[in-house]
Rosetta silent file (secondary structure, phi, psi, omega in degrees, C-alpha in Angstrom):
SEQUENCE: XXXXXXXXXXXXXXXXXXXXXXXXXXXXXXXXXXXXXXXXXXXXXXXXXXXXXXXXXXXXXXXXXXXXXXXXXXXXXXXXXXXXXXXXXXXXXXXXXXXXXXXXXXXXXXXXXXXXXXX
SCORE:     score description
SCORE:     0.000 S_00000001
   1 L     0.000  136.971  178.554   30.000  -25.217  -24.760 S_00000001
   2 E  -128.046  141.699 -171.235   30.614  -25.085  -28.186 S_00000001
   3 L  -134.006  157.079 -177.372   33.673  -24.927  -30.257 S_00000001
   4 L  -147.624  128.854  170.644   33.405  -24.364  -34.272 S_00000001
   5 E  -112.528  154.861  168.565   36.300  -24.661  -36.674 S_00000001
   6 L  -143.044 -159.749  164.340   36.564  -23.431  -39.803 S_00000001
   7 L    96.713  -52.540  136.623   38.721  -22.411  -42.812 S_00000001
   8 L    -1.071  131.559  142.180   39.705  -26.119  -43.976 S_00000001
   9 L   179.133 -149.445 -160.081   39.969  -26.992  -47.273 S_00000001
  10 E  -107.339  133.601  161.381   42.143  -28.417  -50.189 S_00000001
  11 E  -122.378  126.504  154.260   45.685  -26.080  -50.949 S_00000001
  12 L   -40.480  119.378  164.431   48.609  -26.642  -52.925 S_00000001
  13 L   -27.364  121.806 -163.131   51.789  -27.103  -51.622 S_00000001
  14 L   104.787  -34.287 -169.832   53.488  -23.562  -50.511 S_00000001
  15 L   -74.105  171.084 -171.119   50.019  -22.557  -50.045 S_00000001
  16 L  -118.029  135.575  160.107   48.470  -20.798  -47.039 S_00000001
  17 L  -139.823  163.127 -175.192   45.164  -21.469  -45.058 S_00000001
  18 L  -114.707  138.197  179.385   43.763  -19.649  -41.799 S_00000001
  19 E  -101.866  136.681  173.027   41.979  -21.954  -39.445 S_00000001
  20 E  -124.418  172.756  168.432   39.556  -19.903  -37.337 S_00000001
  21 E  -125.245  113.569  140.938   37.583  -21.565  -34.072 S_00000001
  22 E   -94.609  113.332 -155.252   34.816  -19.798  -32.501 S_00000001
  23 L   -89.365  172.245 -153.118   34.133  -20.697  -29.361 S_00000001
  24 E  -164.376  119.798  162.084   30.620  -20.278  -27.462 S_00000001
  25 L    96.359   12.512  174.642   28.857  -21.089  -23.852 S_00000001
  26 L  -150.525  158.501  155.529   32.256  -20.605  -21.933 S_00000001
  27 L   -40.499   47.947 -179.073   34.854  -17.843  -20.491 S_00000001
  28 H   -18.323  -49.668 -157.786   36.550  -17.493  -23.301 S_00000001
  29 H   -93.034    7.610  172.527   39.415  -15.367  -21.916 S_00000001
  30 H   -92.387   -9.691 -165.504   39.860  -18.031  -19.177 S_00000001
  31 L  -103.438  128.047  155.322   40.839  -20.711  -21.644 S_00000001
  32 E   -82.868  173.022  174.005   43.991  -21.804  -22.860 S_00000001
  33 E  -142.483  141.011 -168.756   43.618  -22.815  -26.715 S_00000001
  34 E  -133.914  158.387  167.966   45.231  -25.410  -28.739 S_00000001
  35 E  -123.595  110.101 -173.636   45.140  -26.483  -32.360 S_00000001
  36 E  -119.987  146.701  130.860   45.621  -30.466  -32.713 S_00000001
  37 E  -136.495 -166.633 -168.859   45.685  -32.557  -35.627 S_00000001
  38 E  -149.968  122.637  172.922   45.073  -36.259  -36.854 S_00000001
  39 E   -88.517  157.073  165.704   46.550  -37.494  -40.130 S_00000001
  40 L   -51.614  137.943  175.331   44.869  -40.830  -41.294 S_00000001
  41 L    73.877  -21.790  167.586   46.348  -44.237  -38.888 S_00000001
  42 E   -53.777   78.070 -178.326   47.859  -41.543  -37.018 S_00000001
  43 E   -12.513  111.387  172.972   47.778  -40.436  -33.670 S_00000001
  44 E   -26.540  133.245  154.499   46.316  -36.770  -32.312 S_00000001
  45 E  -127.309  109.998  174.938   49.252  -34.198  -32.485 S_00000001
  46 E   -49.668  128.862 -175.417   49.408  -31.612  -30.516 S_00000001
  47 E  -105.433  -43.090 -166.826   50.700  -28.595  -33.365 S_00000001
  48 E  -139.396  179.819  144.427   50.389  -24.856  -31.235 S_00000001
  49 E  -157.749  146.888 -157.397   49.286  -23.319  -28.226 S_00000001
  50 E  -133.207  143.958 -163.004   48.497  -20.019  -26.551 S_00000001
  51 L   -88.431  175.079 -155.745   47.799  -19.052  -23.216 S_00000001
  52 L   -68.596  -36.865 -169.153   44.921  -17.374  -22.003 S_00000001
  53 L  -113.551   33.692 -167.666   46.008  -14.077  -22.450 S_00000001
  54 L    55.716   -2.118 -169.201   47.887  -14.373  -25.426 S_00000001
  55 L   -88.549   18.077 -172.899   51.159  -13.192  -24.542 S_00000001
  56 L  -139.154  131.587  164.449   52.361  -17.159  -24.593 S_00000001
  57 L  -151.230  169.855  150.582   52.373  -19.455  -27.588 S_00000001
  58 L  -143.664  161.394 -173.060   54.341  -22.904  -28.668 S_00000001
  59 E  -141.594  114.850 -154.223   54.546  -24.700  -31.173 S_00000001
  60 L   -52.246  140.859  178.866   55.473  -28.757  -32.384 S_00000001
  61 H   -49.232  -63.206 -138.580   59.109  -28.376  -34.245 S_00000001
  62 H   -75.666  -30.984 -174.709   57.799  -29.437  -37.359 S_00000001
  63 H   -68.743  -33.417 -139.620   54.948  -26.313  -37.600 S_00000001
  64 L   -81.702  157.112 -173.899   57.744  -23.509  -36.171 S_00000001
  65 L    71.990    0.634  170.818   58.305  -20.702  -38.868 S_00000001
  66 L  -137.009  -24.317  157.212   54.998  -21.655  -41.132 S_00000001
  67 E   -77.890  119.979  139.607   52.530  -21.457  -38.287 S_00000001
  68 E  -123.635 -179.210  179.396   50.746  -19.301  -36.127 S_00000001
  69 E  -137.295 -174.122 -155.934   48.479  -19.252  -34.137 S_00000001
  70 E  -166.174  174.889  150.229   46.769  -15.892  -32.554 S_00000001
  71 E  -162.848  158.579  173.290   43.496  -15.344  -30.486 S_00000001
  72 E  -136.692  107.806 -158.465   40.889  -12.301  -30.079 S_00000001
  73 L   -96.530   33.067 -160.852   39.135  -12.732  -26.920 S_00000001
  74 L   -97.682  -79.994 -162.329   37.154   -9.593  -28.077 S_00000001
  75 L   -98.936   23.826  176.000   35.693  -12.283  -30.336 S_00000001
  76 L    73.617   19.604 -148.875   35.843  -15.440  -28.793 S_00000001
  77 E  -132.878  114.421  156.465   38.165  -16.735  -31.679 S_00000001
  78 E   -99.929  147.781 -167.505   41.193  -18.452  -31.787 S_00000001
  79 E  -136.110  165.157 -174.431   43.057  -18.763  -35.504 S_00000001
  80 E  -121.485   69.750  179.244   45.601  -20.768  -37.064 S_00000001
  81 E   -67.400  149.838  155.143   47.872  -18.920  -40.186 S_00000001
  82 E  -144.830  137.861  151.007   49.641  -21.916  -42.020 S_00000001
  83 L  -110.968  157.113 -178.605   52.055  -21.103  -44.534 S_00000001
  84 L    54.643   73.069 -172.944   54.379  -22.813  -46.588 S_00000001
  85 L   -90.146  135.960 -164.293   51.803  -25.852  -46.579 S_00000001
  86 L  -112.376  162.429 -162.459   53.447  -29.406  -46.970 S_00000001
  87 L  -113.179   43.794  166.896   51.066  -32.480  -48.080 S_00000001
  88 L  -145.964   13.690  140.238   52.417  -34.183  -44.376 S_00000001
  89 L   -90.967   -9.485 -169.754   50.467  -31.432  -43.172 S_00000001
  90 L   -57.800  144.805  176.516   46.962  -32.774  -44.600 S_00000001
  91 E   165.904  166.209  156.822   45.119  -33.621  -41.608 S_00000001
  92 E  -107.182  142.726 -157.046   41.881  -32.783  -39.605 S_00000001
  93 E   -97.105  107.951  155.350   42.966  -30.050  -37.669 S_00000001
  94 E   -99.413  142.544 -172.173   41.028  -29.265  -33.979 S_00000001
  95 E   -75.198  135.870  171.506   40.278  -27.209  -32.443 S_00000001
  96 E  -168.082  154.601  179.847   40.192  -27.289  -28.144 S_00000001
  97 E  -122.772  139.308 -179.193   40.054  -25.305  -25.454 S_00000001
  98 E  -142.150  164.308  166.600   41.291  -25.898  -21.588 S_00000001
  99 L   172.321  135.436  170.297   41.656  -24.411  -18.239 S_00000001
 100 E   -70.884  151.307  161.874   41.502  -25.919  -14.242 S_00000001
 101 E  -158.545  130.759 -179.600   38.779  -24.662  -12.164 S_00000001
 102 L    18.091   75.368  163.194   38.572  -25.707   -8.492 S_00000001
 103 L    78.353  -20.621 -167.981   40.952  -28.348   -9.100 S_00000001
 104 E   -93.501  137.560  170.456   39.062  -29.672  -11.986 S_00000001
 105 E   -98.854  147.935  169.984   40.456  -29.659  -15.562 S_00000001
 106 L  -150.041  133.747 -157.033   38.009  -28.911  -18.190 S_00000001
 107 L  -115.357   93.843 -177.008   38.395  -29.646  -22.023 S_00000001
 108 L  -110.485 -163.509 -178.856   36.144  -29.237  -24.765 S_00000001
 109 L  -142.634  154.593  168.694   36.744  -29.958  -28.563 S_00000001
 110 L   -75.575 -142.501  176.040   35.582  -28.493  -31.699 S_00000001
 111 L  -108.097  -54.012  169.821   34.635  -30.886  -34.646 S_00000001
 112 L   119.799  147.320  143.908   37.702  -30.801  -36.564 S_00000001
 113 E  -132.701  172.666  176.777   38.168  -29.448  -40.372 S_00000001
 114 E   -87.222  134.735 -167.831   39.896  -30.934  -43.338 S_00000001
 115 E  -138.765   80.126 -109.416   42.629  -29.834  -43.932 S_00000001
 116 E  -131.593  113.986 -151.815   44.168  -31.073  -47.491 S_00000001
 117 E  -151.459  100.115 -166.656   47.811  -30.228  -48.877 S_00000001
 118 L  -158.034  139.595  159.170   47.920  -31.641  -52.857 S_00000001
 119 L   -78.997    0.000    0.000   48.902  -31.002  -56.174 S_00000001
């Protein structure tokens, strides 16, 4: 299983970036999908998530109304819109995929991208 983020890089405040993940070596359409990040000293934070079949998403209070998040399980892909970008958004942002199967939970992770909110 493989998960690949991309998209990451450095934006101005106000500014927008699209995160995408393509995921590889799994069900895709079987998967819920989440987008965490980790600021430096900080703890993983969960930011969105979307159910398998896309009709479901949430999202951490501080992300709602500048985030979305989307998936096309045509292409294995889950994305990330950020708007209105805030420099307490800077983080590396991951990518992960989940889903039980006979009882078992199973979790992978991307790599992470940078994700960089500066003047």
């Amino acid at each position: 299983v493989q998960l690949v983020e991309s998209g990451g890089g450095l934006v101005q405040p106000g500014g927008s970036l699209r995160l995408s993940c393509v995921a590889s070596g799994l069900t895709f359409s079987r998967y819920a999908m989440k987008w965490y990040r980790q600021a430096p000293g900080k703890e993983r934070e969960l930011v969105a998530v979307i159910n398998s079949a896309g009709g479901s998403v949430n999202y951490v209070d501080s992300t709602k109304g500048r985030f979305t998040i989307s998936r096309d399980n045509a292409k294995n892909t889950v994305y990330l819109q950020m708007n209105s970008l805030k420099p307490e958004d800077t983080a590396v942002y991951y990518c992960n995929a989940q889903t039980a199967y006979s009882g078992t939970l199973l979790n992978y992770w991307g790599q992470g991208t940078q994700v960089t909110v500066s003047s």
